[in-house]
Every structure is written in C-alpha cells, then in structure tokens.
N, C-alpha and C positions, 0 to 999 in steps of 0.2 A: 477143591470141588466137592468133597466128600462133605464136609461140612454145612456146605449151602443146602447139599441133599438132604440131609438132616434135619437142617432146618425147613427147609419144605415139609420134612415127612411131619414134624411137630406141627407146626399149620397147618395140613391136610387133616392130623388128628384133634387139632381145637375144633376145625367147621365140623368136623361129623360127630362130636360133643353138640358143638351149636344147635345142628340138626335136631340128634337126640332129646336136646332138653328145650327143642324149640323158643331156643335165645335168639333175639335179632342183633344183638350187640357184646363184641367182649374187648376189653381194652388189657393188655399187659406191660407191667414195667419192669423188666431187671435189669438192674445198672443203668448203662447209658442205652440200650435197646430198647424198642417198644414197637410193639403191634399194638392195630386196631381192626377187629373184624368188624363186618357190617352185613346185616344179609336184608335185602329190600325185599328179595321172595321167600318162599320156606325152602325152595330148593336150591338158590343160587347165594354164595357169598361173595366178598369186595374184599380184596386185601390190599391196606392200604399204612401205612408208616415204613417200619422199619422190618427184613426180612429176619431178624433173629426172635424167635421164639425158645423162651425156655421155662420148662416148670417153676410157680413159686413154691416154694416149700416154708412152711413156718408159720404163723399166725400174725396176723396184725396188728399192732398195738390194739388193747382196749382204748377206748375214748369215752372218756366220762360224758354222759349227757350233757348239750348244753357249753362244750368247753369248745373254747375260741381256736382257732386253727384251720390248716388245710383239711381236716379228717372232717367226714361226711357224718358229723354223729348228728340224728335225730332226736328230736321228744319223745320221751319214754311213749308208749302207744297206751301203756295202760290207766295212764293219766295219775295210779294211786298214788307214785312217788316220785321223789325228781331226784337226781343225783343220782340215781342207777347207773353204771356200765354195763357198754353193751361190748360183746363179744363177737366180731363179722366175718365173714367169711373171709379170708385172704384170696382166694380161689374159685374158679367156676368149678361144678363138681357135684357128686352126691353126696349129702348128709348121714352119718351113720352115725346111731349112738352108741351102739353096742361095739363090740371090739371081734365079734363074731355072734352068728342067726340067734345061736341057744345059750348067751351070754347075756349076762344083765348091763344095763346101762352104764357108762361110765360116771354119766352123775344125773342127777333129777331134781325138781323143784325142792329147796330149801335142803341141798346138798351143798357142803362146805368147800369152798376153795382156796387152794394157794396158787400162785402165779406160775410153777412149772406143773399143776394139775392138767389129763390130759381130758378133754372134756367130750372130744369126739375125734370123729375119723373124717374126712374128706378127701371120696377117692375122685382121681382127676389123670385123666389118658393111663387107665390099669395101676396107678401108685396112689397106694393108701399116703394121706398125709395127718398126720398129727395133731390135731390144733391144741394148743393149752391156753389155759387161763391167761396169764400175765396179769391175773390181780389177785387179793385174797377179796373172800367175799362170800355171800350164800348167796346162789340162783335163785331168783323171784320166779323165774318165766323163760321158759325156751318157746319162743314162737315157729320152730319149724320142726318134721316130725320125721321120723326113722325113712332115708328112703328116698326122700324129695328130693329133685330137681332144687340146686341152689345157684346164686348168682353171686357173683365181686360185689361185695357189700353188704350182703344181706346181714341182717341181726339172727345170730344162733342161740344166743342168751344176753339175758340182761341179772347183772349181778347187783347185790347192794354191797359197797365196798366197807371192810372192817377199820 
C-alpha cells in the first residue's frame, strides 16, 4: 500500500510540473511502466496508462540528424549543416546551464566535447539531473536558454560530431 502512495505522490508531483510549465501532455517510460498525463484544461489533468511513475535520470542517447530509427531526431533548424547531433532532453524539467546562479556555464557555442561531458543540469520534481554529451563533438547551437520551461524531446544542443 505504501508504495502505490508513492506512486500517487510521484503523479501528483508531475501535474503540478504540468501546471507549472503549462504542458498539456507528458508521457514516461521506465522499464515495463508507463504514464501518460494529459491535461484538456490548464487546471485539470487525465491520468491514464499505467500507475508507476518514476524519475528518469540520465540522458538520452544522441541521434544523429537524419538517422533512421524510433528516435525523433529532426532537421538540423539551422539549415547551415547536416549531420549535427542533437542532444534532447530525456526529461520534463528546467534547463540549467550553469551548475549554480554565480557559476559559469558548463559549455557554450563552439565548446569541446566528450561523451561523459556534463553539459547541463535538468532539475525535475526538486532533483538536479545531469545530462552529458554521449558524443565527442564541438556545440554549433544550444537553442534553449538558462532557466526555460523544457519538454521530453526538446533539442538542448546540437553538436558537430569529431
């Protein structure tokens, strides 16, 4: 019983993210589990799949633009190159670049990476999570900025891979 509470509390604290980042949709997989929230008003959500919700922690593979597969990778947006990797969000959450307020960035346009580089923070229900690279590469473009409201999938950089 204590567990199913648990699990509720988890749920209860993705909607009032939801709210927060005024998302109408979040979908989670771990393991054989899965939610799907759905909110039709700003004030009411649907819970509908499966009742275990659990934080993802870790980053998502990069996926090379353009590469065939289940991954949602897009056309680079910037049009000027193609075969960029892009780097997405694994998690719903806030974007952080810095690693604390009065701290400089962990990496910036045409900053060098290796595949356990950590590139930002993604905090999600009060837990800072990690993201790293998982490619080497130099950042062309981070299209999202210190702070924002981010979504499952979004693109946080786009790398040229070495």
């Amino acid at each position: 019983m204590a567990e199913k509470d648990a699990d509720l509390q988890k749920i209860r604290e993705i909607i009032e993210i939801m709210k927060e980042n005024d998302l109408l949709e979040v979908e989670i997989e771990h393991g054989e589990d899965k939610i799907f929230l759905k909110r039709s008003q700003p004030q009411s959500a649907t819970i509908l799949g499966g009742l275990a919700a659990l934080p993802m922690v870790g980053a998502q593979p990069a996926i090379p633009v353009g590469a065939s597969g289940t991954g949602a990778a897009q056309p680079s947006i910037t049009g000027k190159e193609e075969n960029l990797v892009e780097i997405k969000s694994p998690i719903v959450g806030t974007f952080y670049a810095t690693p604390s307020p009065d701290s400089g960035p962990y990496v910036e346009v045409d900053s060098h990476v290796e595949p356990q580089t950590v590139v930002c923070i993604i905090e999600a229900m009060k837990v800072m999570n990690e993201i790293k690279a998982e490619v080497s590469g130099t950042i062309v473009e981070i299209p999202v900025t210190n702070g924002q409201a981010i979504e499952y999938g979004q693109v946080l950089f786009r790398v040229r891979p070495d």
